[in-house]
N, C-alpha and C positions, 0 to 999 in steps of 0.2 A: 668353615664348613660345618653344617649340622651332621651328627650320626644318624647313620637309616636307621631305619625301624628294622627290630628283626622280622623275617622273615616267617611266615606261621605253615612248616611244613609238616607234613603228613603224619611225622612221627609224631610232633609239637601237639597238633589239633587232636591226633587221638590221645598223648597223653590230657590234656584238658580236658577230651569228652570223658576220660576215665574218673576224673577229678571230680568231674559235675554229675556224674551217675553215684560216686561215693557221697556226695551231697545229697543226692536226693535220698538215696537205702537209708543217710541217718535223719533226714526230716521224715520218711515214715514208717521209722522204727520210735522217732519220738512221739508222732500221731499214734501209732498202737500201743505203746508203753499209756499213755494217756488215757486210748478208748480202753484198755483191760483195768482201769487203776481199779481196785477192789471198794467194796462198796465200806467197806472199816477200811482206813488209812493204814490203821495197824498191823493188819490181816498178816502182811508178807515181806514188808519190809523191817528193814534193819533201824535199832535208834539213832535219831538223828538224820534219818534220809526222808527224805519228803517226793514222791511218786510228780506229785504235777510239778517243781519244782526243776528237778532232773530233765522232764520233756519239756519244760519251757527253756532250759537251758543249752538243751544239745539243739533245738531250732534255731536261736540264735545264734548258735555257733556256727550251725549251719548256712542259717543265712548269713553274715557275713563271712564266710569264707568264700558264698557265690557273688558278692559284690566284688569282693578283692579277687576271684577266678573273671569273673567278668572286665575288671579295669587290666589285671594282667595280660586279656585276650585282645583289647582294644589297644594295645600298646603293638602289638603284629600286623604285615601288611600281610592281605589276603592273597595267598599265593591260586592261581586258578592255574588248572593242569591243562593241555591241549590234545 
C-alpha cells in the first residue's frame, strides 16, 4: 500500500499562508534595503558589509524557501469544506 498524502487542513494552509507572507515582508524589505542603498557605499554601513550584497542575498533566501514552501504545499491533498 502507498501512504496518503497528508491532508492540507485549515490550520496546515494558514500556517503556510503565514510562511509565504513572511516570505514576501523579507523580499521587500530586501528591495528597500536596496532602493535606500546610500549613494557612498561607505556612508552607513559597517567594514566589511556590503548593502547590495545583503539584499541580494536575503532574496535568494527568500526565494528558495518559496520553492521548497511550494514543493511542501504540493505534497498535500486539497481538502475542500462543504
Amino acid at each position: 500500500m502507498s501512504p496518503q498524502p497528508p491532508v492540507l487542513t485549515p490550520e496546515v494552509e494558514s500556517l503556510l499562508s503565514r510562511i509565504d507572507h513572511a516570505l514576501s515582508s523579507a523580499e521587500g524589505m530586501a528591495l528597500m534595503i536596496s532602493d535606500n542603498e546610500p549613494a557612498d557605499p561607505t556612508a552607513h554601513t559597517r567594514p566589511g558589509y556590503n548593502v547590495q550584497k545583503i539584499s541580494v542575498a536575503m532574496m535568494a533566501l527568500s526565494q528558495h524557501g518559496r520553492r521548497l514552501l511550494n514543493e511542501l504545499r504540493q505534497q498535500y491533498l486539497k481538502v475542500t469544506l462543504h
